[in-house]
N, C-alpha and C positions, 0 to 999 in steps of 0.2 A: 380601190383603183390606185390609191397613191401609194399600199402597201405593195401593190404586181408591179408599180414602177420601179420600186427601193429595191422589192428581189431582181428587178430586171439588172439595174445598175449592178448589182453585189454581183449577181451571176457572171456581168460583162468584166468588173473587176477581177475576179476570181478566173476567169480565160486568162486575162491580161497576166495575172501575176503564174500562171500555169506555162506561160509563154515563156516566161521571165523563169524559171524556176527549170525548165527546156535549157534555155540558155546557160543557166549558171552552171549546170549538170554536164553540157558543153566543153563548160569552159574548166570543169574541176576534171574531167576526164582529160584534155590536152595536160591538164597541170601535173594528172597520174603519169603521162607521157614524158614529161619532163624531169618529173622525179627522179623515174628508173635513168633517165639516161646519167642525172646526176647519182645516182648507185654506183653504175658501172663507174661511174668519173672518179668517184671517191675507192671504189674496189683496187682500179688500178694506183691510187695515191697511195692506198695500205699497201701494196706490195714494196710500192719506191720506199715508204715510210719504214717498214722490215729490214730490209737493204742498209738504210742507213741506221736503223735502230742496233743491227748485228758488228756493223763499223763500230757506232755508238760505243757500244759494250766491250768491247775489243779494247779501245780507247781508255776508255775508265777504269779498266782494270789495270792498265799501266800505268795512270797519272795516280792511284790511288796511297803508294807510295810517297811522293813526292806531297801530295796532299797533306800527308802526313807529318812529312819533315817542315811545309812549312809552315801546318796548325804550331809542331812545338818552337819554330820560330818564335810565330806570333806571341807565345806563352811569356816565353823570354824573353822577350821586349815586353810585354806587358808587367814584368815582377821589376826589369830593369825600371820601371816609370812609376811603380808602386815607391821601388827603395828611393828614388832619386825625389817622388814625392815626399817621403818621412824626413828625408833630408833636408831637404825645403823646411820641414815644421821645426827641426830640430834648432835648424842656423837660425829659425827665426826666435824660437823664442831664448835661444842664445845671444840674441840682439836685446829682445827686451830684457833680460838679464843685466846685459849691459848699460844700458839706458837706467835703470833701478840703480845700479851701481856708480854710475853717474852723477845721477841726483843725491844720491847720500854721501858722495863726497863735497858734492858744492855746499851740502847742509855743515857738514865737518870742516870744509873751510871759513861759512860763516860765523861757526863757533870758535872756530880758532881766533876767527880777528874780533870777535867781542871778546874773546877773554885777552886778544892784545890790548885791546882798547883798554879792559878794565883793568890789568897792569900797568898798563899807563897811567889811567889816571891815581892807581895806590902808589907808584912812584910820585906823583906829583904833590898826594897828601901828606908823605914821606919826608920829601924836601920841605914840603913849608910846614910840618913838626921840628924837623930838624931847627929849622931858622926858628921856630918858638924856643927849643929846646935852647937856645945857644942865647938867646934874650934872657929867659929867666935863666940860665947859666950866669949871665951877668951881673945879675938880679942877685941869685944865689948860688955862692960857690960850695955849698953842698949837694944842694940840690943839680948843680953840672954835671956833679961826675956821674950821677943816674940818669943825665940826659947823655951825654956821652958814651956814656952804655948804650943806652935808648936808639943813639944815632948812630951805633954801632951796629946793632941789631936790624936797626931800619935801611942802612948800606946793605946786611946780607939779605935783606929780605929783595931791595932793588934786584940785588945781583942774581936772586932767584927767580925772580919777574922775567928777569932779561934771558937766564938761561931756557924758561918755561916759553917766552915770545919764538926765541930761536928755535924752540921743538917744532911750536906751532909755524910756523916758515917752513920749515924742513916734512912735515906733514904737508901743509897745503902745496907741496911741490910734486909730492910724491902720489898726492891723490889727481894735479895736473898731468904726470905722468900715466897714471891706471886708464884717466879719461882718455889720453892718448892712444895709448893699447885698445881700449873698448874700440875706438873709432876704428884704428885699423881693423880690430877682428870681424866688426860690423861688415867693411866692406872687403875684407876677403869670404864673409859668409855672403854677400850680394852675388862674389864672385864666382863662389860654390854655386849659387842658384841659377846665374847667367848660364852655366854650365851643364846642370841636369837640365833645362831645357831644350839646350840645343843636342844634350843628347836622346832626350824625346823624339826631338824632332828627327833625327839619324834614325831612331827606331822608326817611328812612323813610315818614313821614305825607305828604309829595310823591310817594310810590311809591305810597300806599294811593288819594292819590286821582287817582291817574294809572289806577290800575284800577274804580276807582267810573269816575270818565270815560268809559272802555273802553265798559262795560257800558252808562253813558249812552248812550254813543255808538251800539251797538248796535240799542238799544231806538228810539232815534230816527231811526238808516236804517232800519228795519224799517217803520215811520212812515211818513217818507218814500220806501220803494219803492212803498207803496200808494196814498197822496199822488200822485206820478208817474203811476200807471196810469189813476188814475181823471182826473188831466189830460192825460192822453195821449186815452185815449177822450172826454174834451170836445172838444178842439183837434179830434180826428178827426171828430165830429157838427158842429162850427163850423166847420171847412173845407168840408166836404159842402154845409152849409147855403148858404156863401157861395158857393159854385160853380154851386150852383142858382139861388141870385137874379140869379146875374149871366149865367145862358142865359135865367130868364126875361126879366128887362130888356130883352136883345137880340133874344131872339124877340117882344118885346113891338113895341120899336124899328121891325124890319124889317117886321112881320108884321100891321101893325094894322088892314089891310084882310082881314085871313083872319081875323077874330076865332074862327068857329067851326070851324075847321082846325087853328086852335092851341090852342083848348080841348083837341081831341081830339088833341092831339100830347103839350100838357101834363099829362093824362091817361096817353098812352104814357109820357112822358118818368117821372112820377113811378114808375107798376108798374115801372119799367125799374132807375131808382135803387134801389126797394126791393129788386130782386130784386139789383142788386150790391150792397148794406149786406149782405143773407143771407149771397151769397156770400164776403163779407168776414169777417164774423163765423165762416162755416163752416172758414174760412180759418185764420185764429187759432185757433179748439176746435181745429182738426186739427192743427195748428203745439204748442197744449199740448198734446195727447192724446200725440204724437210724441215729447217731453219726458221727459211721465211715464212712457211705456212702455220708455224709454233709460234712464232712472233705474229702473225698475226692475227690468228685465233685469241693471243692473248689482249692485243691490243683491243681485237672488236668484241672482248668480255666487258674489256672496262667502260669501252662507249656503252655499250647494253646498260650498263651498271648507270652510268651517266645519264643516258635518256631516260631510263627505269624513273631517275631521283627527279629529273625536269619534268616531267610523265606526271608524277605526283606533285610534284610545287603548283604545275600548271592547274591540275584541278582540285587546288584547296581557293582556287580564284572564284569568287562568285558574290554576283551584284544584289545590293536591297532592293525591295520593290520600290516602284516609282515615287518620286517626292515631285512635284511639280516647281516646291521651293530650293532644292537641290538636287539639281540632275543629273551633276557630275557626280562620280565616286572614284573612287582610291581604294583598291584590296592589293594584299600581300601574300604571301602562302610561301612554308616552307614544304621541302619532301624526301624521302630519305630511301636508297635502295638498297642491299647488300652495301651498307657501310659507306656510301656514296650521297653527300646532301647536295641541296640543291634551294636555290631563292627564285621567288619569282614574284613582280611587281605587274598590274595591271591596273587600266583607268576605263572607266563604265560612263558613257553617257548619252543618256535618253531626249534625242532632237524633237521629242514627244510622248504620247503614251503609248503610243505603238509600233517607235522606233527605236531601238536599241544597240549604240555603236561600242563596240570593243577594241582596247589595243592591249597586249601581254608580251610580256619579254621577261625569260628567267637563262638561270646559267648555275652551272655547275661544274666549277674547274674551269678547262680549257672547252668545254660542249656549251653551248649557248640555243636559244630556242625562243621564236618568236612566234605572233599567230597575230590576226587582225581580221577582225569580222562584225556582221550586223544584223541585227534580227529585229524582222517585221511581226506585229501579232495579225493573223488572219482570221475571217470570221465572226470580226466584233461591228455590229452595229452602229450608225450613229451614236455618239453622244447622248444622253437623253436626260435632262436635269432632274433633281430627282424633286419630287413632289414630295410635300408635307404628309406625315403619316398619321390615320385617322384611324377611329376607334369608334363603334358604334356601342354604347351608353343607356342598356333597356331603361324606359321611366325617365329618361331625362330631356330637359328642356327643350325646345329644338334652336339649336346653331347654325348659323348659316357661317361659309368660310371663304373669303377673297378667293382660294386659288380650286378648291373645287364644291362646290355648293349641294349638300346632301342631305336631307332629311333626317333628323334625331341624329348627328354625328356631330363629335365632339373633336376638334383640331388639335392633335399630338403632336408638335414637333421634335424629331429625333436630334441628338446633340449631333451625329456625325453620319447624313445620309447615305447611304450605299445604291449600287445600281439595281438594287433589288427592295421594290415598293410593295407596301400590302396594302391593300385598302381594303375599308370594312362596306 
């Protein structure tokens, strides 16, 4: 009895969700209704889109020139920044050059003034030989005249001390001087670099408005393609026109005794003209019509291509089976179509064991594509916790078990029970 109530209930659900399922069917049919109207919405955006894709092209073929002159701009300013960088390295290590040269003069001057020093002081030992020389001169008058030599000797040696001091002055003047010069060259090479900088910077600002120009330039073929059409179709009304005055002229010339012949000729003649200007004009719409339909045949290839690649990203998306410790998930999927890839990221999360929400969104290029949906499982039973699995044991002892109590049956418990119980 309590089993006809469980199928009562299931049954009553199972209407309910049959209702509900009515419904959705409902409501995805209005959404097919919407689709298409968004078709058409987008059908006539490819045409406007053609229109300006043919402008487009028209455009770029003009600026493609200019493109060009001013990539080799940019070229030239970039070698101009390269040499004025080498320059930069050159003046520098022309500086520390200097700086090295520098220092080995100040060393050259402090050997100069020790070796003044040390000439001073052999002038000084000098003198007070002398003054020995000249005591034992006193002493002995033999012995004088070899000190008088001696202190003769000892005069030219002073006198070469002094000429050697005076070098060393005239050197550490001269290496004062060199330091001089270094310092200037120093900062005429700071000079030089203040300089390739700011002609950097003239280049750079010669590159921004070589792209302002660009854009100019642009903006003003665009101008002048329309400019052009609309003097194309005068010139084509001013040809017409003078073609016709000059058959009237001549039928006027030949024909002046048929006045009213050639009324009714000129009469034909004009319906005639107009019906070739129709034809002309019919001409041209079909000549554009032709255009835009090639444009956008080629356009809704590439969406094809596009969706093709989203088409696949979207169904490399698919969720683990349920975890009750982790019910969120995270999949990624790439996809690839006629040459055209495509990403697509999607999050999986189960509000239960029998509920399953989705969200996806991929893109390919400028084509983007999303989806969001949820899925019930139908059909499944309560819950039913699983019972211990038992094993009937011939010969053996008898067992009795807490959860179901059996005669000669021995209690197996399985490491990881499933919804499906065997009992012996």
């Amino acid at each position: 009895g309590q089993q006809a109530a469980n199928n009562g209930q299931q049954a009553a659900n199972n209407g309910q969700q049959a209702v509900n399922n009515g419904q959705q069917a409902a409501n995805n049919g209005q959404q097919a209704v919407n689709n298409g109207q968004q078709a058409a919405n987008n059908g006539q955006q490819a045409v406007n889109n053609i229109q300006q894709a043919v402008n487009n092209w028209q455009q770029g073929k003009n600026n493609l020139e200019q493109d060009q002159n001013n990539r080799e701009q940019d070229k030239n300013n970039q070698d101009q920044s390269q040499n004025n960088r080498e320059q930069d390295k050159n003046n520098q290590d022309q500086s520390q050059n200097n700086r090295e040269q520098d220092k080995n003069n100040q060393d050259q001057s402090q050997n100069n003034r020790e070796q003044d020093k040390n000439n001073q002081d052999q002038s000084q030992n000098n003198r007070e030989q002398d003054k020995n020389n000249q005591d034992q001169s006193q002493n002995n008058r033999e012995q004088d005249k070899n000190n008088q030599d001696q202190s003769q000797n000892n005069r030219e040696q002073n006198k070469n001390n002094q000429d050697q001091s005076q070098n060393n002055r005239e050197q550490a003047k001269n290496n004062q001087d060199q330091t001089q010069n270094n310092r200037e060259q120093d900062k005429n090479n700071q000079d030089q670099s203040q300089n390739n900088r700011e002609q950097d910077k003239n280049n750079q600002d010669q590159t921004q408005n070589n792209r302002e120009q660009k854009q100019n330039n642009r903006e003003q073929n665009q101008n002048n393609w329309q400019q052009a059409g609309n003097n194309w179709q005068q010139a084509g009304n001013n040809y017409q026109q003078g073609q016709n005055n000059q058959d009237q002229s001549k039928n006027n010339s030949d024909q002046s005794k048929n006045n009213s012949d050639q009324s009714k000729n000129n009469s034909d003649q004009s319906q005639n003209n107009q019906d070739q200007s129709k034809n002309n004009s019919d001409q041209v719409q079909n000549n554009l019509d032709q255009a835009w339909n090639n444009k956008r045949i080629e356009e809704l290839s590439d969406r094809i291509e596009d969706i093709g690649a989203l088409t696949a990203a979207m169904t490399a998306l698919a969720p683990l089976d349920y975890d009750p410790a982790a019910p969120t998930q995270l999949s990624a999927g790439i996809g690839t179509y006629r040459g055209q890839q495509a990403f697509a990221l999607g999050v999986y999360h189960y509000a239960n064991r029998d509920t399953l929400y989705n969200l996806a969104w991929a893109i390919s290029g400028s084509e983007n594509m999303g989806r969001l949906g949820v899925t019930w499982r139908l059909g499944r039973k309560s819950a039913v916790k699983p019972e211990p699995v038992a094993q009937v044991i011939p010969d053996a002892p008898k067992v009795v078990t807490e959860e179901a109590p059996q005669p000669n049956i021995v209690k197996e418990e399985q490491p990881e029970p499933t919804d499906n119980v065997r009992r012996g």
